[in-house]
PDB file of N, CA, C and O in Angstrom:
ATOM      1  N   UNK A   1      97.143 114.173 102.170  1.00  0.00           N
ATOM      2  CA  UNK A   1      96.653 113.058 101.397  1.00  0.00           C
ATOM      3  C   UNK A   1      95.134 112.989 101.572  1.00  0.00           C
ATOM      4  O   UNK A   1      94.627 113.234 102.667  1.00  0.00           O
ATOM      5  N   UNK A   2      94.385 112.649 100.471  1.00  0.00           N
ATOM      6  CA  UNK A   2      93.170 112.727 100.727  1.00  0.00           C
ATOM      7  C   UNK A   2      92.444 111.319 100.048  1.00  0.00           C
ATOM      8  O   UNK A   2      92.422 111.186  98.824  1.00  0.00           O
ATOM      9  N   UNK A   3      91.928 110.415 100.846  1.00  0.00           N
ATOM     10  CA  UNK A   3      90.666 109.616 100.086  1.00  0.00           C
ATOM     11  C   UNK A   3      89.354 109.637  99.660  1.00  0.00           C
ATOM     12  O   UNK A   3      88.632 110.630  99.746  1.00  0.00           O
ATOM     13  N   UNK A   4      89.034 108.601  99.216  1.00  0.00           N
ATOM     14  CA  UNK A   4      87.404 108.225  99.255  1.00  0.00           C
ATOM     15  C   UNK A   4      86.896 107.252  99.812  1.00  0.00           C
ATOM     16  O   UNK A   4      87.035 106.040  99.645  1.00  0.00           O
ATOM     17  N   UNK A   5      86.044 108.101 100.771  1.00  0.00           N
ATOM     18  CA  UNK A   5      85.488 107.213 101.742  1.00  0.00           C
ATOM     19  C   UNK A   5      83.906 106.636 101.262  1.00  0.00           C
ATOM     20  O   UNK A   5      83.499 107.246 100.273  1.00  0.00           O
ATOM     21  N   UNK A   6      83.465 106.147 101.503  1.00  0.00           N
ATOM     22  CA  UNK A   6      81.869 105.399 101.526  1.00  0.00           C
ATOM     23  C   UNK A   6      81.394 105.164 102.742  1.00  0.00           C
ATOM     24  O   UNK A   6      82.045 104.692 103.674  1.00  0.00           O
ATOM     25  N   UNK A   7      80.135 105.519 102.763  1.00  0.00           N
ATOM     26  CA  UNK A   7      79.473 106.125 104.347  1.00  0.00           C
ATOM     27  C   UNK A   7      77.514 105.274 103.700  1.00  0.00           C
ATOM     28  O   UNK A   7      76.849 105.539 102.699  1.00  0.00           O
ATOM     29  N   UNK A   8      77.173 104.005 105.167  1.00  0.00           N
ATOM     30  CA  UNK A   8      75.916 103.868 105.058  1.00  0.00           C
ATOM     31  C   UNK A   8      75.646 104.040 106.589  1.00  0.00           C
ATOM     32  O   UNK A   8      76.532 103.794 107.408  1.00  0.00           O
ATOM     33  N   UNK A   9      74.907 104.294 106.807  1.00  0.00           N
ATOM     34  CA  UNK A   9      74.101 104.213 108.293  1.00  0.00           C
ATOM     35  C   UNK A   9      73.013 103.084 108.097  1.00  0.00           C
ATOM     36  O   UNK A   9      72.043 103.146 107.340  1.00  0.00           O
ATOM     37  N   UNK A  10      73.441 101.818 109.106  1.00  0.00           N
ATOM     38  CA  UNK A  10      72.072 101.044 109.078  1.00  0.00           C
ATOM     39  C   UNK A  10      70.927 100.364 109.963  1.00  0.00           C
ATOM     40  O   UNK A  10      71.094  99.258 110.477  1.00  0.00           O
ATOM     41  N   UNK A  11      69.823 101.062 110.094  1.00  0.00           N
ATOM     42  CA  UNK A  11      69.094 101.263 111.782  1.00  0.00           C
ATOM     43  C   UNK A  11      69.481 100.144 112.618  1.00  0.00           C
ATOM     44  O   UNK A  11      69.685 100.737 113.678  1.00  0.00           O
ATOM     45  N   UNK A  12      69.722  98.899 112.854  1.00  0.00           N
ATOM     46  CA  UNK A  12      70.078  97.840 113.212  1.00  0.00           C
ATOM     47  C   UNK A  12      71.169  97.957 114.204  1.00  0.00           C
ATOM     48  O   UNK A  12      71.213  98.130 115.422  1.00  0.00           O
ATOM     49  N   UNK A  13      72.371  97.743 112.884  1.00  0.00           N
ATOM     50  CA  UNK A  13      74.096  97.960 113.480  1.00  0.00           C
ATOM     51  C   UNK A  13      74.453  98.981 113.293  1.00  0.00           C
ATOM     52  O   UNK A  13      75.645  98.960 113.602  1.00  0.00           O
ATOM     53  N   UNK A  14      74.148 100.106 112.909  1.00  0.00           N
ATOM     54  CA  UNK A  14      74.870 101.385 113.319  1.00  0.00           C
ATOM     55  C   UNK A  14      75.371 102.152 111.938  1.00  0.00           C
ATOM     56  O   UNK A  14      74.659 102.261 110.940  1.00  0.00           O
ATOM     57  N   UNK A  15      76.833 102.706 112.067  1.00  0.00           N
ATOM     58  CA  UNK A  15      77.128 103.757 110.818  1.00  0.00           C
ATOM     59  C   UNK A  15      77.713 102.333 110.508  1.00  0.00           C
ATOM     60  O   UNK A  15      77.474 101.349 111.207  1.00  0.00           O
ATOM     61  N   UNK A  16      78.582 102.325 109.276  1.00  0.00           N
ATOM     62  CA  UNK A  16      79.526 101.925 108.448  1.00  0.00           C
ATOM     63  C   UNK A  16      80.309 102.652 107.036  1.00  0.00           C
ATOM     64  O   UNK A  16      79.859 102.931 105.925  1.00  0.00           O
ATOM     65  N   UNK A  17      81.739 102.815 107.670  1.00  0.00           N
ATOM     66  CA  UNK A  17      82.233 103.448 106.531  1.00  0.00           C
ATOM     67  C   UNK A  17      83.613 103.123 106.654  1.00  0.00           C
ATOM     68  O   UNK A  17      84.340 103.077 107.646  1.00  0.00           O
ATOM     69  N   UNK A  18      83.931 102.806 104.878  1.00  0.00           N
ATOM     70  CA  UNK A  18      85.309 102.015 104.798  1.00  0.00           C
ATOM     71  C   UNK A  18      85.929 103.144 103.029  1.00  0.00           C
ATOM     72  O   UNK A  18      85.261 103.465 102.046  1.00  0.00           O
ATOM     73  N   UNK A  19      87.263 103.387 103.331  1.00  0.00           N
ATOM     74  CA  UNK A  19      87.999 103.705 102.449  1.00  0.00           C
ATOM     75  C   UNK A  19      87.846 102.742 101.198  1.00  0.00           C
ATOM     76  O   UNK A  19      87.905 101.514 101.131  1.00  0.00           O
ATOM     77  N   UNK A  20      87.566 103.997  99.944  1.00  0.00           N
ATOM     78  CA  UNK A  20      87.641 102.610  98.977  1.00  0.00           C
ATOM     79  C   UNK A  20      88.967 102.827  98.368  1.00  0.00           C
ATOM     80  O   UNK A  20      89.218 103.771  97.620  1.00  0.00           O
ATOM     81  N   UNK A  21      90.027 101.669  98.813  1.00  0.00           N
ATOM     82  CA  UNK A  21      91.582 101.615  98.431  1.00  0.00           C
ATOM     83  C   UNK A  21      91.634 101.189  97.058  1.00  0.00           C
ATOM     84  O   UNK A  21      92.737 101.161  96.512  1.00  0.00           O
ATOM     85  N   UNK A  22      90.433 100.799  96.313  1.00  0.00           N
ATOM     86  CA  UNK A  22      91.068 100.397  95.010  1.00  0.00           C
ATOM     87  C   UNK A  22      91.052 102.073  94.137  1.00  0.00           C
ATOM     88  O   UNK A  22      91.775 102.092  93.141  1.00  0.00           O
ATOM     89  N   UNK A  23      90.601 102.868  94.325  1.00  0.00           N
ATOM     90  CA  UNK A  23      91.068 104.332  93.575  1.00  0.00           C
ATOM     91  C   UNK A  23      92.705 104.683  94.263  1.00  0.00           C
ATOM     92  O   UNK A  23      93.548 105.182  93.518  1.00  0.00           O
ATOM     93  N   UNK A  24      93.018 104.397  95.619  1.00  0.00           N
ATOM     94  CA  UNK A  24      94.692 104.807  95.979  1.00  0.00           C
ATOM     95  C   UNK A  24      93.958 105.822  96.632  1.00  0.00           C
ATOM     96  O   UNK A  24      92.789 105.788  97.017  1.00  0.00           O
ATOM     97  N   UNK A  25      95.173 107.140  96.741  1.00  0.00           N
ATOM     98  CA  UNK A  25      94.988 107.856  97.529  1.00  0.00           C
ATOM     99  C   UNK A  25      95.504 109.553  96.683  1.00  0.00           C
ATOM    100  O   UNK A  25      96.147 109.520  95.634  1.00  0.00           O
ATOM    101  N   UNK A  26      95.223 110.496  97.142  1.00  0.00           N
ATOM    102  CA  UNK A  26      95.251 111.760  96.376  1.00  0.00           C
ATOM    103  C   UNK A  26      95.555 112.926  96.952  1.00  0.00           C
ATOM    104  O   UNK A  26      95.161 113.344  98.041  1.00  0.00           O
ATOM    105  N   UNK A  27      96.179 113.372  96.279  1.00  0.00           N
ATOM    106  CA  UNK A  27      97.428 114.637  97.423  1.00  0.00           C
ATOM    107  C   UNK A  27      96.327 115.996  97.292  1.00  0.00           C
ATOM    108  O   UNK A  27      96.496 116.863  98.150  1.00  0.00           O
ATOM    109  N   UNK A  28      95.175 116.243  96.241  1.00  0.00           N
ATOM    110  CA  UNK A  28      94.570 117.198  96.896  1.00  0.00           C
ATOM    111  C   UNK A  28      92.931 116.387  96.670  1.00  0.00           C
ATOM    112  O   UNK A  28      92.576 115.319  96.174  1.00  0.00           O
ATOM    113  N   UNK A  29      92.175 117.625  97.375  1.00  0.00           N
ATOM    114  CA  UNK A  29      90.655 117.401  97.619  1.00  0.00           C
ATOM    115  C   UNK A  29      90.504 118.019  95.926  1.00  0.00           C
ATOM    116  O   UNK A  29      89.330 118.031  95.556  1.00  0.00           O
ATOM    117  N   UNK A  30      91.201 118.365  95.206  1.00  0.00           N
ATOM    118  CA  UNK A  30      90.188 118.472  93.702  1.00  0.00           C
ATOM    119  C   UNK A  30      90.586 117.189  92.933  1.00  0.00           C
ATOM    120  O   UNK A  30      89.843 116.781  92.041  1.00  0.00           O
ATOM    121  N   UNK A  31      91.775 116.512  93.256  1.00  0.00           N
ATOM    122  CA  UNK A  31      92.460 115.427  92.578  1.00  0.00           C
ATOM    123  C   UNK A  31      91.222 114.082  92.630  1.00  0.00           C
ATOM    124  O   UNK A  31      90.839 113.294  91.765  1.00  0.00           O
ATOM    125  N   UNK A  32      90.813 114.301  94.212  1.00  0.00           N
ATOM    126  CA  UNK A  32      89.929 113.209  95.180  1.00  0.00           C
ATOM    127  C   UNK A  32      88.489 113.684  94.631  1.00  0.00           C
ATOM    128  O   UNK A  32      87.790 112.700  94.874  1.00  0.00           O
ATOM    129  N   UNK A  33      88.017 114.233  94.287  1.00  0.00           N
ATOM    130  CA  UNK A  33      86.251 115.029  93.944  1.00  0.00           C
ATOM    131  C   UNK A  33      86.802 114.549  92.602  1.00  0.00           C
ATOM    132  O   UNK A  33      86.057 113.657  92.196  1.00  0.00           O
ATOM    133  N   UNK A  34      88.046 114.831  91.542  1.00  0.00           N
ATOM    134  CA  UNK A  34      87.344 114.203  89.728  1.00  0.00           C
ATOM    135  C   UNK A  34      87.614 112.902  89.964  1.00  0.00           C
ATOM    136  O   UNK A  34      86.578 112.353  89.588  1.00  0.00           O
ATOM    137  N   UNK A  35      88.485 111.895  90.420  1.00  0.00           N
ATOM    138  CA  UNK A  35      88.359 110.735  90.977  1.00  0.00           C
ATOM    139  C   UNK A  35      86.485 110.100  90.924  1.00  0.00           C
ATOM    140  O   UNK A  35      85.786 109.584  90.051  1.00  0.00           O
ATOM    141  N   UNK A  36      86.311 110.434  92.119  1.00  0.00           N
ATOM    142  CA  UNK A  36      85.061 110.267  92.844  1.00  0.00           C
ATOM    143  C   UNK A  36      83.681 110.389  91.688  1.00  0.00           C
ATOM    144  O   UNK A  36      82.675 109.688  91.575  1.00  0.00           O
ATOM    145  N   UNK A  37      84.170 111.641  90.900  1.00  0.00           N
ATOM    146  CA  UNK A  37      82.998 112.303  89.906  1.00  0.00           C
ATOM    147  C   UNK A  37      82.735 111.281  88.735  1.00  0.00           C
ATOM    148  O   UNK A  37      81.666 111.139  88.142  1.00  0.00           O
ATOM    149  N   UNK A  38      84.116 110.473  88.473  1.00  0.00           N
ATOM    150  CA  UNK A  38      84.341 109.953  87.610  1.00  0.00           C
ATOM    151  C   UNK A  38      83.784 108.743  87.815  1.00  0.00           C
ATOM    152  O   UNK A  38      82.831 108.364  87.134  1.00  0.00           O
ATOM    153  N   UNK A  39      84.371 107.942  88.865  1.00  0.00           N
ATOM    154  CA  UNK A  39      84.031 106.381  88.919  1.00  0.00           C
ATOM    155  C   UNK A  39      82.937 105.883  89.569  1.00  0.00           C
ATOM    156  O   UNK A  39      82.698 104.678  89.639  1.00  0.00           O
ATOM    157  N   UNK A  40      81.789 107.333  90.380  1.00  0.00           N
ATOM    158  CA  UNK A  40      80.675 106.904  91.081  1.00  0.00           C
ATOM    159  C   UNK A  40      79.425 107.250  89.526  1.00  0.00           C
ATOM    160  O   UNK A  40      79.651 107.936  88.529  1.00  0.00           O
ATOM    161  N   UNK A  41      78.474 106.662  89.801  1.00  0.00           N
ATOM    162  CA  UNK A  41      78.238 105.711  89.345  1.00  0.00           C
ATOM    163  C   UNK A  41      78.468 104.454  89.037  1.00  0.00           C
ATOM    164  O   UNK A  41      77.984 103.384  89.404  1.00  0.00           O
ATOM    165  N   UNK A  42      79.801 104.966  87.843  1.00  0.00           N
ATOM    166  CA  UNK A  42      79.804 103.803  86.833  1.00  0.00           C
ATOM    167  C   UNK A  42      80.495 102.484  87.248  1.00  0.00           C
ATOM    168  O   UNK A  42      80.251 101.419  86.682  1.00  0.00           O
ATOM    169  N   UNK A  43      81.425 102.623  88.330  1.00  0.00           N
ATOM    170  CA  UNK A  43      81.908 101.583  88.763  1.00  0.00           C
ATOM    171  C   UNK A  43      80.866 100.802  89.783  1.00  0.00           C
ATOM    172  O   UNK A  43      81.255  99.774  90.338  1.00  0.00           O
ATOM    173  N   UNK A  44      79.998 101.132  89.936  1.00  0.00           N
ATOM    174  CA  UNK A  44      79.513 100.449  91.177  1.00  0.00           C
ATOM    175  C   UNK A  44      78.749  98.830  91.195  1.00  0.00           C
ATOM    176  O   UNK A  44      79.623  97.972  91.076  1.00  0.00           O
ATOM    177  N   UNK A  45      78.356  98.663  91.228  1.00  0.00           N
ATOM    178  CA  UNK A  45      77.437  96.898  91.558  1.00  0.00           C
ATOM    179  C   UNK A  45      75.991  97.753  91.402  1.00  0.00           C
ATOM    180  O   UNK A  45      75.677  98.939  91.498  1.00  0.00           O
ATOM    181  N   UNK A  46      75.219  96.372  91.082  1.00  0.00           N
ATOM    182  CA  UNK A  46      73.873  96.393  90.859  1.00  0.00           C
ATOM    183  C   UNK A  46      73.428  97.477  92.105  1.00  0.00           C
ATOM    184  O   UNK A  46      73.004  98.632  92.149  1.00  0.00           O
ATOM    185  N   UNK A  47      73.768  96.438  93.063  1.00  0.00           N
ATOM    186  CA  UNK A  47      73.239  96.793  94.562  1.00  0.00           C
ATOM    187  C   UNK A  47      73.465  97.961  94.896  1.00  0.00           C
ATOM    188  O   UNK A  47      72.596  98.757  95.255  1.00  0.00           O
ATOM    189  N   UNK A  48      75.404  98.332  94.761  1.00  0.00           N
ATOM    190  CA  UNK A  48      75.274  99.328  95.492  1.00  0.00           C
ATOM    191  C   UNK A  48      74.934 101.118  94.498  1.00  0.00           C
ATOM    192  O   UNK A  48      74.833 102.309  94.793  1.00  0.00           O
ATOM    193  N   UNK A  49      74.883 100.373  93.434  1.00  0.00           N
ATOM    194  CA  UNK A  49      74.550 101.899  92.589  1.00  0.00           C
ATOM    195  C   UNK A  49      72.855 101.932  93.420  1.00  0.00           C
ATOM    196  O   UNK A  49      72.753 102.742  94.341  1.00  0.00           O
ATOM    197  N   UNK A  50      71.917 101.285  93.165  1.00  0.00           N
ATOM    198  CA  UNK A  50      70.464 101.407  94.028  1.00  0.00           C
ATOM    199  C   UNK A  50      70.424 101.861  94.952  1.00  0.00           C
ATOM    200  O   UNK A  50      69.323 102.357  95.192  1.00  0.00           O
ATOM    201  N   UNK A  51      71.469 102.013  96.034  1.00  0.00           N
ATOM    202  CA  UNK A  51      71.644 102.251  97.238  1.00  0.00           C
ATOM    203  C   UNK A  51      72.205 103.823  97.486  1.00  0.00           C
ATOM    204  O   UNK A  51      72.077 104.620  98.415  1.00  0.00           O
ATOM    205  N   UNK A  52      72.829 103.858  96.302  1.00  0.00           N
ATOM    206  CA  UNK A  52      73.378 104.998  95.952  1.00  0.00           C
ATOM    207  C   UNK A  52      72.479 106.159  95.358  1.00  0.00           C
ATOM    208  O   UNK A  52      72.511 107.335  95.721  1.00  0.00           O
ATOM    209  N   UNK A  53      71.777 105.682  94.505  1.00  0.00           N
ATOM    210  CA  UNK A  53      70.745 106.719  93.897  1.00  0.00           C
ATOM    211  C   UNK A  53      69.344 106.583  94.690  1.00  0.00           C
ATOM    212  O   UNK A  53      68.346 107.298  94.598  1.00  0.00           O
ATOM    213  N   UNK A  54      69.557 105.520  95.444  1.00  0.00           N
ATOM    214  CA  UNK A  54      68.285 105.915  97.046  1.00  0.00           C
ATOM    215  C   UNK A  54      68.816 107.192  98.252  1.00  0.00           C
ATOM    216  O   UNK A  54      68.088 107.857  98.989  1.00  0.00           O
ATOM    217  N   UNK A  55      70.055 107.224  98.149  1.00  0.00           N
ATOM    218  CA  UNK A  55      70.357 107.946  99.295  1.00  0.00           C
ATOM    219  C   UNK A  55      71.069 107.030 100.333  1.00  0.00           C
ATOM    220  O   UNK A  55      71.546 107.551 101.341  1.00  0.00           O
ATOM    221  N   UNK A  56      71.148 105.894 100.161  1.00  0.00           N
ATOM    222  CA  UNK A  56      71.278 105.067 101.302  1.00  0.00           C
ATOM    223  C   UNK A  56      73.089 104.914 101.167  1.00  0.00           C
ATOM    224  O   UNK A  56      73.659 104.155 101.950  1.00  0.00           O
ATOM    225  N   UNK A  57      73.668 105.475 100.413  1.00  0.00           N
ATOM    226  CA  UNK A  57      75.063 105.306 100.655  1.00  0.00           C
ATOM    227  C   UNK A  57      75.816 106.527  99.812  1.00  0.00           C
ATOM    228  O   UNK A  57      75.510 106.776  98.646  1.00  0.00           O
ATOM    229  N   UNK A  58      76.729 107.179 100.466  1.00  0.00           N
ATOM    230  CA  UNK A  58      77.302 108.074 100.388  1.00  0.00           C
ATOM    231  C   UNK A  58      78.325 107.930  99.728  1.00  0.00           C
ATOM    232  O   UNK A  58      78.776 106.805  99.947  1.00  0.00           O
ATOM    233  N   UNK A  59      78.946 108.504  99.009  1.00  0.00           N
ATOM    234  CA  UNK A  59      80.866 108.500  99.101  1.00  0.00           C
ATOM    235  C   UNK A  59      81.238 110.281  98.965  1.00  0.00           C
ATOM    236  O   UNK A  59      80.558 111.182  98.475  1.00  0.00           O
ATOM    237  N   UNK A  60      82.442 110.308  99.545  1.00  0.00           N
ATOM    238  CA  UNK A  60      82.837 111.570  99.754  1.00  0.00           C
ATOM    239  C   UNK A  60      84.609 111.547  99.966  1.00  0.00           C
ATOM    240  O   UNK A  60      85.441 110.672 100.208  1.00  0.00           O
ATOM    241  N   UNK A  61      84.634 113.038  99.725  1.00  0.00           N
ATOM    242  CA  UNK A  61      86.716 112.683  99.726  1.00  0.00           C
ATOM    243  C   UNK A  61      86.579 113.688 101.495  1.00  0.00           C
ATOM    244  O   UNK A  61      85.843 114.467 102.100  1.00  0.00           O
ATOM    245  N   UNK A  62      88.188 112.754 101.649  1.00  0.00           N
ATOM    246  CA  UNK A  62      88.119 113.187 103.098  1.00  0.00           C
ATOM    247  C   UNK A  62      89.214 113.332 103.442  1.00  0.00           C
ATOM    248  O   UNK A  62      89.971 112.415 103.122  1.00  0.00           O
ATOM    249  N   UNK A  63      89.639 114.153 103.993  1.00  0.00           N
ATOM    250  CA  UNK A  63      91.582 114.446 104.237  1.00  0.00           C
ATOM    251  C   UNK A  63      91.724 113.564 105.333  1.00  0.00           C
ATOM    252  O   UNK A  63      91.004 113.410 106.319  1.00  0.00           O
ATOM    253  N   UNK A  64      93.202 112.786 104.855  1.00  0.00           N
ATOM    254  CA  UNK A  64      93.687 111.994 106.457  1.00  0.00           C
ATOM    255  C   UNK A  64      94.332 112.496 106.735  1.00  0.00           C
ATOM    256  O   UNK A  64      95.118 113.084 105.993  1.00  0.00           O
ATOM    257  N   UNK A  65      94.335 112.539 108.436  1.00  0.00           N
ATOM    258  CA  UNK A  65      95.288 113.313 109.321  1.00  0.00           C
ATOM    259  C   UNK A  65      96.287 112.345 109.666  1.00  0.00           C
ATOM    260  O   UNK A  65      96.116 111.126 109.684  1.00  0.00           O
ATOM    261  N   UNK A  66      97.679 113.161 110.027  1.00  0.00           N
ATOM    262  CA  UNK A  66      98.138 112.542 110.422  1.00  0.00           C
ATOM    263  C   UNK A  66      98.562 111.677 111.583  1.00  0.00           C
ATOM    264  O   UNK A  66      97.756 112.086 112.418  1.00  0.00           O
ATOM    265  N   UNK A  67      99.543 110.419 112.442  1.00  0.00           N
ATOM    266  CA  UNK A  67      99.212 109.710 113.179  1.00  0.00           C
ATOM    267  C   UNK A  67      99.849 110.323 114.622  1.00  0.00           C
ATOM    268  O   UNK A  67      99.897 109.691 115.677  1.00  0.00           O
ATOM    269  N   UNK A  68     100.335 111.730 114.407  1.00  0.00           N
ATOM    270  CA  UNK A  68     101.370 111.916 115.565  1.00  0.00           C
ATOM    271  C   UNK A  68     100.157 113.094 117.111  1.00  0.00           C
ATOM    272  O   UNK A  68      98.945 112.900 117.201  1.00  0.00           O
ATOM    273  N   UNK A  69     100.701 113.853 117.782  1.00  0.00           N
ATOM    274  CA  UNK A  69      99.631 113.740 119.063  1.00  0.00           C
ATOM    275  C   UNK A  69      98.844 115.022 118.272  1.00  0.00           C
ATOM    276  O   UNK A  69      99.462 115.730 117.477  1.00  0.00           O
ATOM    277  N   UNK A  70      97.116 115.280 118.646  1.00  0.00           N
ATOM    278  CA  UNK A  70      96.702 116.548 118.010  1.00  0.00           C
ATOM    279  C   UNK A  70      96.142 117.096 119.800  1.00  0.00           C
ATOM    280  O   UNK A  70      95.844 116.386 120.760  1.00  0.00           O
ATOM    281  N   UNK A  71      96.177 118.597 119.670  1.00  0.00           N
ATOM    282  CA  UNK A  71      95.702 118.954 120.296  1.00  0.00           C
ATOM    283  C   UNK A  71      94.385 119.175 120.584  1.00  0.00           C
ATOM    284  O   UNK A  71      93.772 119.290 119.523  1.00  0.00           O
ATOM    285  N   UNK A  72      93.619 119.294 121.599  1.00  0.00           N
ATOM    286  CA  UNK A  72      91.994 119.069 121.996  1.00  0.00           C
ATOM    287  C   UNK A  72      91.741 120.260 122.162  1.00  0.00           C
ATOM    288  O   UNK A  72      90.605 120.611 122.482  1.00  0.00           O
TER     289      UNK A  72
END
């Protein structure tokens, strides 16, 4: 399963990055990239499209692992 995540770093408090659950979720990384291709930009807020075409906020697809033990 793969999402889209959103990623800011901010000198202050630190990283911040939260799944955006209103796209769902996507069984591959090409399903998750036309997703992503599609709704960044155009979906975004005043704010965060500015933030976005500054550099100051990311989004990217990211495979979730699953919850059982992984090896080190």
């Amino acid at each position: 399963m793969w999402v889209i995540m959103a990623i800011s770093i901010q000198m202050l408090s630190g990283p911040n990055a939260w799944a955006v659950s209103d796209q769902g979720t996507f069984t591959n990384e090409a399903e998750c990239q036309a997703a992503l291709d599609e709704a960044v930009p155009r979906t975004l807020s005043e704010d965060m499209r500015i933030a976005w075409e500054q550099g100051e906020l990311k989004y990217l697809c990211l495979k979730v692992r699953g919850t059982g033990p992984t090896a080190n």
